[in-house]
C-alpha positions as CSV (number, residue, x, y, z in Angstrom):
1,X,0.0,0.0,0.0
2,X,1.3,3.8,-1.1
3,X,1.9,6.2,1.9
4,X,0.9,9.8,1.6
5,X,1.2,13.1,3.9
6,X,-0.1,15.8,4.2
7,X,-1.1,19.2,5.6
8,X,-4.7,20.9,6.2
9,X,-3.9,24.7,7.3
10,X,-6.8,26.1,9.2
11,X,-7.8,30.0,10.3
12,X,-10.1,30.6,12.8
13,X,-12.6,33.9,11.2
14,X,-15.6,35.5,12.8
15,X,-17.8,33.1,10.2
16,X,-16.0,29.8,12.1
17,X,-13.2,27.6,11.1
18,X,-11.7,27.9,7.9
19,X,-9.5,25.5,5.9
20,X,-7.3,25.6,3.0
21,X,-7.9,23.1,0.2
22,X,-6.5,22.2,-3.2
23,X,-8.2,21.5,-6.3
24,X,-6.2,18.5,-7.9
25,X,-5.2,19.1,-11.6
26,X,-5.7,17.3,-14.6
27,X,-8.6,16.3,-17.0
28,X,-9.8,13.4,-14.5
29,X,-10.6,16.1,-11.9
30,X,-12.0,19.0,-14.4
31,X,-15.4,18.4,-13.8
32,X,-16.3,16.1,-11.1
33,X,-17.9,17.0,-7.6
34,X,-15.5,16.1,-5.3
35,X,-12.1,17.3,-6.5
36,X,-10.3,19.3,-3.2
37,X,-8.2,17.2,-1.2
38,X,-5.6,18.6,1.3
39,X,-2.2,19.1,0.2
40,X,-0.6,15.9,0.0
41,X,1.7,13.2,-1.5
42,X,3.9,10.4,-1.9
43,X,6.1,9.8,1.2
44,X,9.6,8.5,-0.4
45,X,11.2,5.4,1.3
46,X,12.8,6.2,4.5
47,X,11.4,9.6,4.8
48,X,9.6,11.5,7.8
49,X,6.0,11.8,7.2
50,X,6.0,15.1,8.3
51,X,8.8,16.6,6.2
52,X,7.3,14.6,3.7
53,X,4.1,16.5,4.4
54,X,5.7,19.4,4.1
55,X,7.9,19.0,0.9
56,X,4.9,18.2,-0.5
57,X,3.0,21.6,0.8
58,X,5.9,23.4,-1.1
59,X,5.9,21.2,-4.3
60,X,2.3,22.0,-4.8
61,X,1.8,25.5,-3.8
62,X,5.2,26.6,-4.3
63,X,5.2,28.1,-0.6
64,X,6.8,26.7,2.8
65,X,5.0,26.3,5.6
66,X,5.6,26.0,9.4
67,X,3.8,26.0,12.4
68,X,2.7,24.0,15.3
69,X,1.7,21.0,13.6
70,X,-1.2,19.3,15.2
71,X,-1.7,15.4,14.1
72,X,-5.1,14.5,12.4
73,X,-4.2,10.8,12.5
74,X,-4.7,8.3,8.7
75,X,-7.4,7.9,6.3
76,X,-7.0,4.9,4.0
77,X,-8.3,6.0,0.3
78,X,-8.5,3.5,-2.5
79,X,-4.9,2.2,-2.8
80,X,-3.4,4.4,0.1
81,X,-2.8,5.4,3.4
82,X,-2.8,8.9,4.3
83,X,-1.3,10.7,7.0
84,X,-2.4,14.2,8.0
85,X,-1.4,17.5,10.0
86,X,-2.9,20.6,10.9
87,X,-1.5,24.0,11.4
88,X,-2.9,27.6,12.0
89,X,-1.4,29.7,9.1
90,X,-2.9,31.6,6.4
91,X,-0.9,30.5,3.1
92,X,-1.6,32.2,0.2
93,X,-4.4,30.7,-2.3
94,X,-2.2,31.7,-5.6
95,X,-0.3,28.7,-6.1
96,X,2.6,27.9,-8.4
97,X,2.3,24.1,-8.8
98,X,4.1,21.3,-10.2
99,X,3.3,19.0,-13.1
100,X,2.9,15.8,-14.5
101,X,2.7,14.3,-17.9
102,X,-0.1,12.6,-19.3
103,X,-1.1,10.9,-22.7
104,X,-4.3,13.2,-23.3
105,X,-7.2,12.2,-25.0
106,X,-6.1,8.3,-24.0
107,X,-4.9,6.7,-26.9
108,X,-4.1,9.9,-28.9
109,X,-0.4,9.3,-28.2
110,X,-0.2,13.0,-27.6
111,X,1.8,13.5,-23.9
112,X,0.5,16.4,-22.2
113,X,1.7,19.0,-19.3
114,X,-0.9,19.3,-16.1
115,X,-0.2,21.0,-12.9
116,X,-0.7,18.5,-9.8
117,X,-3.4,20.8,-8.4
118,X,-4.6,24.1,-10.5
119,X,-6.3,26.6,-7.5
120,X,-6.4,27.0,-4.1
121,X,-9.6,27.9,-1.8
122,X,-10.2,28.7,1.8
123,X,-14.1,27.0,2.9
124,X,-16.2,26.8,6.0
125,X,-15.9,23.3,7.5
126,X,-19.8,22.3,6.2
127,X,-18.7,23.6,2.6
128,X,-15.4,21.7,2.7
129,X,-17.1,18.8,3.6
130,X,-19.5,18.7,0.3
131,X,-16.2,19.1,-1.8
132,X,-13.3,17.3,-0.6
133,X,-12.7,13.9,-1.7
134,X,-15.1,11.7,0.9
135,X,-12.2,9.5,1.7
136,X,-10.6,12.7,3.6
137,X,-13.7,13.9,5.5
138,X,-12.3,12.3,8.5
139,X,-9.7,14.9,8.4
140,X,-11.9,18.4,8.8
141,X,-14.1,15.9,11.5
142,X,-10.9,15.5,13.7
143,X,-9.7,19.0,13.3
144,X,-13.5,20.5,14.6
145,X,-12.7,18.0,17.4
146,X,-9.3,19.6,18.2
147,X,-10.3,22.8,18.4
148,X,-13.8,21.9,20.2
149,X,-11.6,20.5,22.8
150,X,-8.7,23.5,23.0
């Protein structure tokens, strides 16, 4: 089974919590429902979740982030097993992101460019719940619990 990691940031506004998602890139993602996800990735052998987490955080926005990192614990979604962090900063939601290549339309034999995620959005817990992948929902669930609790 893969290992991912990664980071939800979270600001605490006068309208409630607030947390910062990623809409993944590609055609695959271009039009369906639930297509934010936290900022996350691969884990490489050997490496520390958490700088993991936060390699990936840079690789996909293009900015660093630190913080007190608060543990939201693992999600298992379809192949992997995800391991998660929060932190209270306010990252910026213009991104530069990385890419892959893709053949696009399949079978065309033409190799295409995508970013890994294409925008960035700050939404209310409810909201981020109707639009995050469903395997993740765990995630903003712990976090609410967290910070009912500090």
């Amino acid at each position: 089974m893969k290992l991912s990691a990664g980071i939800l940031p979270f600001k605490q506004d006068p309208d409630g919590i607030k947390v910062y998602l990623v809409h993944m890139g590609g055609p695959f993602w271009k039009k369906k429902k639930r297509s934010w996800s936290i900022v996350k990735g691969e884990v490489e052998e050997g490496e520390d979740l958490l700088q993991a987490a936060t390699r990936e955080f840079f690789e996909e926005t293009g900015q660093r982030i630190d913080g007190d990192f608060f543990p939201l614990g693992d999600v298992k979604s379809s192949n992997k097993r995800i391991h998660a962090w929060a932190v209270e900063v306010e990252p910026s939601t213009e991104i530069r992101s990385n890419t892959f290549e893709l053949e696009w339309p399949p079978k065309s034999g033409r190799v295409m460019q995508f970013p890994e995620v294409d925008r960035a959005a700050w939404f209310g817990l409810e909201e981020a719940k109707e639009v995050i992948v469903a395997s993740q929902i765990p995630f903003l669930e712990r976090l609410a619990e967290l910070l009912r609790k500090n």
